[in-house]
VEXDREN-2710 file (C-alpha; in Angstrom, 1 decimal):
% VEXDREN-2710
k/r/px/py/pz
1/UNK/-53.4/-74.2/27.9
2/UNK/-49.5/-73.4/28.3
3/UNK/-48.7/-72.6/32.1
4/UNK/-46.4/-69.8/32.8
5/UNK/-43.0/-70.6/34.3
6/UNK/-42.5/-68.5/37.7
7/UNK/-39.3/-66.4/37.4
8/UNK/-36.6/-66.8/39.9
9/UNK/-34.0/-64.0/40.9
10/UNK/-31.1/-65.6/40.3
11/UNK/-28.5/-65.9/43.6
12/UNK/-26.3/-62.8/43.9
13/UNK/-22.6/-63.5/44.4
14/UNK/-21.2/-63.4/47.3
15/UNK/-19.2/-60.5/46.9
16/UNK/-21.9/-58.1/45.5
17/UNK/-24.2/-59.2/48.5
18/UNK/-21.2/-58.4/50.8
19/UNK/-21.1/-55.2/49.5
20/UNK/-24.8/-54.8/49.6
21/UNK/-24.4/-56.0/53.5
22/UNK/-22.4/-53.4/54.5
23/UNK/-24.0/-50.7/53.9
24/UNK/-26.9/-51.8/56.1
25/UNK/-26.8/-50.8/59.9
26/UNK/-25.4/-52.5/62.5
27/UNK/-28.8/-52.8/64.4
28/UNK/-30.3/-54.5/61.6
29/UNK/-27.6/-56.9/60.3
30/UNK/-27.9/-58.0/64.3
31/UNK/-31.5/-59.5/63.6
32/UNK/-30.5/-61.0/60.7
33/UNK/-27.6/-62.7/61.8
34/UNK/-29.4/-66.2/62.6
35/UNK/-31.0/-66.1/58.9
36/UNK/-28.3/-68.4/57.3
37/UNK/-25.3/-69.6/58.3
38/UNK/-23.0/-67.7/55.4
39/UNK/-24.7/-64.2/56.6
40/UNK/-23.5/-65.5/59.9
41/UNK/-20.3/-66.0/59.4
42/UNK/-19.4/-63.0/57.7
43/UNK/-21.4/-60.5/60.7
44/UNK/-18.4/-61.9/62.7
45/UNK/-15.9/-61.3/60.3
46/UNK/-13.4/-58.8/61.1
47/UNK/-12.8/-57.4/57.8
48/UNK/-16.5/-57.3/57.2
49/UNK/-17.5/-55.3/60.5
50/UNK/-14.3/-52.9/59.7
51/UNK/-16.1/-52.5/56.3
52/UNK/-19.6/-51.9/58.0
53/UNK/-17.9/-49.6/60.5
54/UNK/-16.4/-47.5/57.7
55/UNK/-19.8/-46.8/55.8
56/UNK/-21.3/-43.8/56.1
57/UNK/-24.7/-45.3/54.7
58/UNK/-24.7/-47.8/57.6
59/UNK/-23.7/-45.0/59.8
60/UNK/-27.3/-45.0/62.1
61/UNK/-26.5/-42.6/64.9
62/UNK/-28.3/-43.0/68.6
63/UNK/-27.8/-40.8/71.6
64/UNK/-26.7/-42.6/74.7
65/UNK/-27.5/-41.3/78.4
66/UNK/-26.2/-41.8/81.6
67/UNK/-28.0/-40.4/84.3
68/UNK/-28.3/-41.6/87.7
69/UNK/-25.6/-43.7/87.3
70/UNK/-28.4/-46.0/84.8
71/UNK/-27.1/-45.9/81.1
72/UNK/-29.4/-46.1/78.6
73/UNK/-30.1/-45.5/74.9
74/UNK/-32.6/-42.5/74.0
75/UNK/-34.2/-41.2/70.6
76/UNK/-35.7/-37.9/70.3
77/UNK/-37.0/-36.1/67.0
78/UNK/-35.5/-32.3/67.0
79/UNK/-37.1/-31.8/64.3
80/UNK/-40.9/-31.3/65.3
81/UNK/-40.0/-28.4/66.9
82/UNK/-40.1/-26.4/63.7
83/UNK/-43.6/-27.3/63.3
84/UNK/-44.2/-25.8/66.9
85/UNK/-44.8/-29.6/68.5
86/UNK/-42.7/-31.1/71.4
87/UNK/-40.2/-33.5/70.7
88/UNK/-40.9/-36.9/72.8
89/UNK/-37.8/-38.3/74.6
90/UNK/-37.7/-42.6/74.0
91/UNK/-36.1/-44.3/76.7
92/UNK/-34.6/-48.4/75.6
93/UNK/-31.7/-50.5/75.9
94/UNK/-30.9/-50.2/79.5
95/UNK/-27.9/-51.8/81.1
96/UNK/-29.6/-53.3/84.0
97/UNK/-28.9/-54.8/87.1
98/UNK/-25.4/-52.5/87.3
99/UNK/-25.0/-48.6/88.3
100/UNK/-22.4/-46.8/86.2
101/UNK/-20.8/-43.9/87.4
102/UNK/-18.3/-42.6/84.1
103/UNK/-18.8/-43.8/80.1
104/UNK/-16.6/-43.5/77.2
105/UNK/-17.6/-44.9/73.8
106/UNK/-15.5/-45.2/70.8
107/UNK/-16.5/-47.4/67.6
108/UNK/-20.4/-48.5/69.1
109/UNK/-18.0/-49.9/72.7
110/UNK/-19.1/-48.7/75.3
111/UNK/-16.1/-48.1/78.3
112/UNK/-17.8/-48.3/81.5
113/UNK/-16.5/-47.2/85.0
114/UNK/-19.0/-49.2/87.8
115/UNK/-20.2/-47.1/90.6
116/UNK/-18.4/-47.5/93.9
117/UNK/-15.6/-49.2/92.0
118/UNK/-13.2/-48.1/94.8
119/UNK/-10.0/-49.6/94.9
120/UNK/-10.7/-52.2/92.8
121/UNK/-11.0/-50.0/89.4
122/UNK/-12.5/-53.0/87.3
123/UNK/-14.2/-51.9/84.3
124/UNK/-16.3/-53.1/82.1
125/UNK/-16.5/-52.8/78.2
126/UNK/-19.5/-53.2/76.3
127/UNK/-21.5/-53.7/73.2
128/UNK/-25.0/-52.7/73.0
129/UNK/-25.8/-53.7/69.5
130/UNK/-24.7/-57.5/70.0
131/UNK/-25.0/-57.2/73.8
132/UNK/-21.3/-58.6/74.8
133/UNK/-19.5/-57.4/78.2
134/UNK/-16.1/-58.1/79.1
135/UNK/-14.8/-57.1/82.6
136/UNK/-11.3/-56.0/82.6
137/UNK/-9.1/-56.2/86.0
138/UNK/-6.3/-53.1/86.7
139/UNK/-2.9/-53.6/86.7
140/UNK/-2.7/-52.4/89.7
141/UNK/-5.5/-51.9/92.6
142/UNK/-5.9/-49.5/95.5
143/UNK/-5.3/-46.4/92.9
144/UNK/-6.8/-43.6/94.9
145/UNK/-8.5/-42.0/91.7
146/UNK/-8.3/-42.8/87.9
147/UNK/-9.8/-41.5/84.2
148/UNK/-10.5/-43.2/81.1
149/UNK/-10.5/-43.0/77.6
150/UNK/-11.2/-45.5/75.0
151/UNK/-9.5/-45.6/71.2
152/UNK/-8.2/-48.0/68.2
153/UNK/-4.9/-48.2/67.3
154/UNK/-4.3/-49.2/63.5
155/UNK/-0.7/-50.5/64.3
156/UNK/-2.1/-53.8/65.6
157/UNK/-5.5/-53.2/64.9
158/UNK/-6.7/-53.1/68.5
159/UNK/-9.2/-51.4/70.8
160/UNK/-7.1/-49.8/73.9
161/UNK/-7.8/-47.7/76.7
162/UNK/-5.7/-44.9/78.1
163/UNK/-6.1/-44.9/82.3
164/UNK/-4.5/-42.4/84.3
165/UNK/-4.1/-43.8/87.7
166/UNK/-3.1/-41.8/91.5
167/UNK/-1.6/-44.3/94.0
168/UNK/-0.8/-43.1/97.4
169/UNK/2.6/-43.7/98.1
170/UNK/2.8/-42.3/101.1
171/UNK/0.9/-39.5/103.8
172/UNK/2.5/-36.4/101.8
173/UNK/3.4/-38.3/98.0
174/UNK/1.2/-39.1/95.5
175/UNK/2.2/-41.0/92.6
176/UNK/0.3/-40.7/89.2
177/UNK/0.4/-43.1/86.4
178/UNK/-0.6/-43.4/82.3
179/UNK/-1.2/-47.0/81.5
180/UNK/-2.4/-48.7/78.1
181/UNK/-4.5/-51.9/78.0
182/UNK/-4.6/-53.6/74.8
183/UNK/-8.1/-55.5/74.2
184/UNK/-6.0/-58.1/72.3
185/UNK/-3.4/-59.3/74.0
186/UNK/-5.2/-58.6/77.7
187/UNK/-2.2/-57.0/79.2
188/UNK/-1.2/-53.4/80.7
189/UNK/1.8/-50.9/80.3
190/UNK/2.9/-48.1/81.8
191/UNK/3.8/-45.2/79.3
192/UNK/5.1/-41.7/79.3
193/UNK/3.9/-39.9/82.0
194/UNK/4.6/-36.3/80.2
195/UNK/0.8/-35.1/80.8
196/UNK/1.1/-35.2/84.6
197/UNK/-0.3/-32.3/85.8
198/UNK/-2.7/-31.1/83.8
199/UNK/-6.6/-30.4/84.9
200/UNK/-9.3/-31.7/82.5
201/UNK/-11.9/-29.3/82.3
202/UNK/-14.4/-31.1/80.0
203/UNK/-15.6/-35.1/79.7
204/UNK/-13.4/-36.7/76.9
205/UNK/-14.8/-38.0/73.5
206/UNK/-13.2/-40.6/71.1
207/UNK/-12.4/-40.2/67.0
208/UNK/-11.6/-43.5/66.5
209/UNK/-7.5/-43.5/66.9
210/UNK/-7.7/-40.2/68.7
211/UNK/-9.0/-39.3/72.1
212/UNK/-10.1/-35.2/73.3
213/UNK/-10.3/-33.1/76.1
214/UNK/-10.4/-29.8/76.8
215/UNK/-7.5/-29.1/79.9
216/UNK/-5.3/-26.9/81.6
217/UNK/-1.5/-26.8/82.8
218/UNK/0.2/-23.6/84.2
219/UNK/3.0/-23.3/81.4
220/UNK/0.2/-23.0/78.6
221/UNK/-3.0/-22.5/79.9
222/UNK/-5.9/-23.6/78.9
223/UNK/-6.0/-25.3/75.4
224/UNK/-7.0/-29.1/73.6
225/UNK/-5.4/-32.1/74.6
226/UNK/-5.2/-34.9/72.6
227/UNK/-3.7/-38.5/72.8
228/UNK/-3.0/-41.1/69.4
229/UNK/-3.8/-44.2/70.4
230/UNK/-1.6/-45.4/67.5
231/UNK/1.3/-43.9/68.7
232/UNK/0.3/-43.5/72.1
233/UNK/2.1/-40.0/72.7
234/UNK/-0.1/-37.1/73.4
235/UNK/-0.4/-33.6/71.7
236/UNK/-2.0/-30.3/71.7
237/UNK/-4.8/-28.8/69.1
238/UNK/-4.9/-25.1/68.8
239/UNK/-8.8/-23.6/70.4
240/UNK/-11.0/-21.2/68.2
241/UNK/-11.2/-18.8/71.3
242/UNK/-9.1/-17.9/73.8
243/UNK/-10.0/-18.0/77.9
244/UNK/-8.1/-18.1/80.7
245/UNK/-10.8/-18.9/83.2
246/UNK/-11.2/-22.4/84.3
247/UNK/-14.7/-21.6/85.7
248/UNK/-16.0/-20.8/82.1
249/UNK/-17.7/-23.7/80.4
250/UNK/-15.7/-26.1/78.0
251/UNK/-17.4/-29.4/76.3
252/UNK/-16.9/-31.6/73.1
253/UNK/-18.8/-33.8/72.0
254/UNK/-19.2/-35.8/67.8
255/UNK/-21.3/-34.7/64.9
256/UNK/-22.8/-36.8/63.2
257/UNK/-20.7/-37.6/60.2
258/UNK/-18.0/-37.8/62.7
259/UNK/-16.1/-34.3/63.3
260/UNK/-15.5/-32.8/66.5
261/UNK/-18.2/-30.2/67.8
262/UNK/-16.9/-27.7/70.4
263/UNK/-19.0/-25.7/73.1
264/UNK/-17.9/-22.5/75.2
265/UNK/-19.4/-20.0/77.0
266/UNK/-17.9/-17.9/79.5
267/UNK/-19.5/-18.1/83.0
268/UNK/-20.3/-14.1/82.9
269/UNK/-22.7/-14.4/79.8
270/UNK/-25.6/-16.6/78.7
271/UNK/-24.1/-16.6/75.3
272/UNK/-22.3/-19.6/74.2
273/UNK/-21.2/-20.6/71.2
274/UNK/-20.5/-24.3/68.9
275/UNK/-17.4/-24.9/66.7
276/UNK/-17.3/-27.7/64.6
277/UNK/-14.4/-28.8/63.0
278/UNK/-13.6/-28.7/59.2
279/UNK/-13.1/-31.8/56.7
280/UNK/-9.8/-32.4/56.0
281/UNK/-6.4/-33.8/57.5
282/UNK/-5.8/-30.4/59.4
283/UNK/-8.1/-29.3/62.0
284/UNK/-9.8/-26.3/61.5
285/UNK/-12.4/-24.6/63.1
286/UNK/-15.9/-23.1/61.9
287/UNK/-18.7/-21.7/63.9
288/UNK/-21.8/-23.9/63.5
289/UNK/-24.2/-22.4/66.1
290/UNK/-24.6/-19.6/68.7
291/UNK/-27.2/-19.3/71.1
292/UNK/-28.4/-17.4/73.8
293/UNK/-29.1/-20.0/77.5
294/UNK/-31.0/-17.1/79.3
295/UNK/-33.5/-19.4/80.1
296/UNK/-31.2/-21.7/82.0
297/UNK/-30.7/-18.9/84.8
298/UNK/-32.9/-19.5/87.8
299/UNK/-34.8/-16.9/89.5
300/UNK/-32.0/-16.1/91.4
301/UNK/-30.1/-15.7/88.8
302/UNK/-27.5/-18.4/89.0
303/UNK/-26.9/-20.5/85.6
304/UNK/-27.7/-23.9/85.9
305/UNK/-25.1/-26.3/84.8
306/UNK/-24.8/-27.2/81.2
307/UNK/-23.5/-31.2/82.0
308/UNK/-23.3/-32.3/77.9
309/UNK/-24.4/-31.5/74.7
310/UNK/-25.2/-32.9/71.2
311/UNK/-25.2/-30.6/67.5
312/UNK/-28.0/-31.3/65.4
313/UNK/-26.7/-29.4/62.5
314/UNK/-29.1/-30.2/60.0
315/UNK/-32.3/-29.2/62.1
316/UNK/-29.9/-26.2/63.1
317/UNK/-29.9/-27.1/67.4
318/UNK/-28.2/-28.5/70.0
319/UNK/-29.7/-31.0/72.9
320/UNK/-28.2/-29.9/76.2
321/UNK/-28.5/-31.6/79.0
322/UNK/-28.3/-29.1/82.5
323/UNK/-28.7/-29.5/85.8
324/UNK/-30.3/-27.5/88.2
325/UNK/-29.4/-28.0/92.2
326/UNK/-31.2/-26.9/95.4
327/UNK/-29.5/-27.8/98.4
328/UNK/-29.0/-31.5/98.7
329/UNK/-31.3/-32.1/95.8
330/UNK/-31.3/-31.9/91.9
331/UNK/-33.4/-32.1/88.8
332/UNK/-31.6/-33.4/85.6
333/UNK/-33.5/-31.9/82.1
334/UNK/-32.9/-32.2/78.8
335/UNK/-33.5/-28.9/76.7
336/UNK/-33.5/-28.6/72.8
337/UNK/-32.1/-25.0/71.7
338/UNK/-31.3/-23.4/68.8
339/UNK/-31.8/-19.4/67.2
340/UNK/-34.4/-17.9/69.1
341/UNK/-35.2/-21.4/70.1
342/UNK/-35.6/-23.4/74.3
343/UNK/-38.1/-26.1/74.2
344/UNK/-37.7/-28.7/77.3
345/UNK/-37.4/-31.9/76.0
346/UNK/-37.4/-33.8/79.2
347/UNK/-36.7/-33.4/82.8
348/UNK/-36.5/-35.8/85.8
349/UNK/-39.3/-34.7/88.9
350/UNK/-38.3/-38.2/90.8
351/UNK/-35.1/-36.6/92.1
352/UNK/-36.2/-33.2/93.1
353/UNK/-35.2/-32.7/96.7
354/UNK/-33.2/-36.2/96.7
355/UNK/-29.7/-36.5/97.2
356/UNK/-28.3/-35.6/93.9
357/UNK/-24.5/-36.7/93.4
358/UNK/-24.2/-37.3/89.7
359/UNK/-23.8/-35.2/87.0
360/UNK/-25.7/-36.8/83.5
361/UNK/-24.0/-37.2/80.3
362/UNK/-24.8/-37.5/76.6
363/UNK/-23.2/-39.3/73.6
364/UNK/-23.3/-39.8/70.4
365/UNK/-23.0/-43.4/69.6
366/UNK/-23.3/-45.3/66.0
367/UNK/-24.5/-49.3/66.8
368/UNK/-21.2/-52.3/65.6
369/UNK/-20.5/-55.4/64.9
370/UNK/-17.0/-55.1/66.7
371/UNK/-16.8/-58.0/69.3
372/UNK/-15.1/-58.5/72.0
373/UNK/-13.4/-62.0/71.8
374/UNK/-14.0/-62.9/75.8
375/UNK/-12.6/-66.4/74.7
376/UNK/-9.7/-65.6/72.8
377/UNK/-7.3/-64.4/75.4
378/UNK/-8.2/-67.5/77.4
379/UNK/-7.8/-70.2/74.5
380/UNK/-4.0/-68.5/74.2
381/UNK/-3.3/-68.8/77.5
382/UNK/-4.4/-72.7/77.0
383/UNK/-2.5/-72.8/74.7
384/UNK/0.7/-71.6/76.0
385/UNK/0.4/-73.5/78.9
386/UNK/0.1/-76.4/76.8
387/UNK/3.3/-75.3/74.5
388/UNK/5.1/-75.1/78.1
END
């Protein structure tokens, strides 16, 4: 009797399994990190996580939450609610033992502002997918105020974030600040101050090398602000509408396949309407949805207050996240809306008629590789003194 030889799948080479690699998401190339030593190796390797970062077939989008100053990461299914069922909200991936108070996220980091901060103004960046932190000290403490915004700069290939600090200088002068810190070489710098003076109307979001908010200065009114982190300068992007109300509602937020989406509605209708922007270099804009938010005004008839919002563009809706106040208390809920659509997702009874100071926020956040290198500044610095 002959016996049969087992067939054996020959080893792929190493360069077809590294293309194979990145195409997988980040979430699951995390598990498998500790299954060989190569695989390993290469999850760490800058020029592979670029590649991974790049893919749109590895590009598993999550929606992050803050709320109550506790960030977290949420999944909800919008699309049940074409078959008539309601979607169920997933709460995981907590950052415990720390209230946050602001967040800005740009390639799967995660900028985070600490509540009560004060003076101080340390932040902390971090990594939910691999789970790395790396506190940050200011250049300067006892800023009276400050905002954030996180972005990549290709010159040196570095994350940076854009801070614009207020120091009191005296009873009657107030003196306000841009700075840049640059993740790599761990040091700050003062840059043009040329955006002084203008009033952000909406939270910012991050594309990468550019950074977004919707703002207002007297000289031009109300308009899109934008600042390249590459060539840290800022700019201006034309708006599909025009308002000259500050009171009307303004928010941005990132599709999915990474354009900007756009909401406005004026604060004397219930209509509002999404732009998203076009593919291509020059940014163009195209109405995606428009819905009617009748059923976010109370009895009273005062709107409740649209805080955030995500486009679901394939399942034709948009999760908004509202807030409704009553005196010194607040209830946080989460809303799914689309055409002739309002199905309430989620809402949070443990802070009705509680102190409510915090307004909640959602993001769209794809999971990375990118670390954080806590070690490298401080092996330079080792070395430097050693060089001395």
């Amino acid at each position: 009797m002959t016996r049969r030889r087992k067939s054996k799948i020959p080893d792929l080479p190493h360069e077809l399994e590294e293309e194979i690699l990145s195409k997988v998401p980040a979430n699951s190339l995390q598990n498998l990190k500790t299954t060989c030593k190569r695989w390993y190796s290469l999850f760490r390797d800058p020029r592979f996580v670029e590649k991974n970062l790049g893919s749109e077939a590895a590009r598993e989008r999550e929606i992050i939450l803050l709320m109550n100053f506790t960030v977290c990461s949420i999944r909800i299914d919008t699309g049940v609610i074409h078959d008539g069922l309601k979607p169920t909200l997933i709460f995981s991936g907590t950052l415990k033992n720390l209230k946050i108070s602001e967040i800005f996220q740009c390639d799967g980091l995660i900028l985070c502002t600490p509540k009560g901060n004060g003076r101080r103004g340390r932040l902390l960046i971090w990594n939910p997918c691999n789970g790395e932190r790396k506190w940050i000290k200011p250049r300067e403490v006892n800023a009276i105020s400050a905002s954030y915004a996180l972005g990549f700069g290709y010159g040196n290939g570095s994350y940076k974030i854009l801070t614009l600090r207020s120091y009191e200088t005296s009873a009657e002068d107030i003196r306000s600040e841009f700075e840049i810190y640059d993740l790599s070489s761990d040091s700050w710098k003062v840059i043009d101050g040329s955006a002084c003076g203008i009033d952000l109307l909406s939270p910012g979001v991050s594309l990468r090398e550019n950074a977004y908010w919707i703002a207002f200065d007297g000289e031009i009114g109300i308009h899109m602000l934008n600042f390249d982190f590459e060539r840290e300068r800022f700019g201006r992007v034309p708006l599909p509408f025009q308002s000259e109300d500050c009171c009307d509602t303004f928010l941005l937020s990132v599709v999915r396949d990474g354009r900007l989406s756009l909401l406005y509605q004026s604060r004397y209708s219930s209509e509002a309407t999404i732009w998203v922007t076009d593919e291509g270099k020059e940014m163009s804009w195209s109405v995606s949805l428009e819905v009617d938010l009748c059923e976010f005004m109370r009895e009273d008839g005062v709107m409740m207050n649209l805080e955030s919002f995500l486009l679901d563009e394939e399942n034709g809706v948009a999760v908004c996240c509202v807030t409704e106040i009553e005196g010194n208390g607040g209830i946080a809920r989460i809303f799914i809306v689309g055409e002739d659509l309002h199905v309430e997702a989620f809402d949070d009874e443990r802070r009705k008629g509680r102190s409510f100071h915090h307004s909640p926020l959602l993001l769209s956040y794809v999971p990375s590789l990118v670390r954080l290198e806590k070690d490298k500044t401080k092996r330079q610095k080792k070395e430097n003194n050693k060089g001395g």
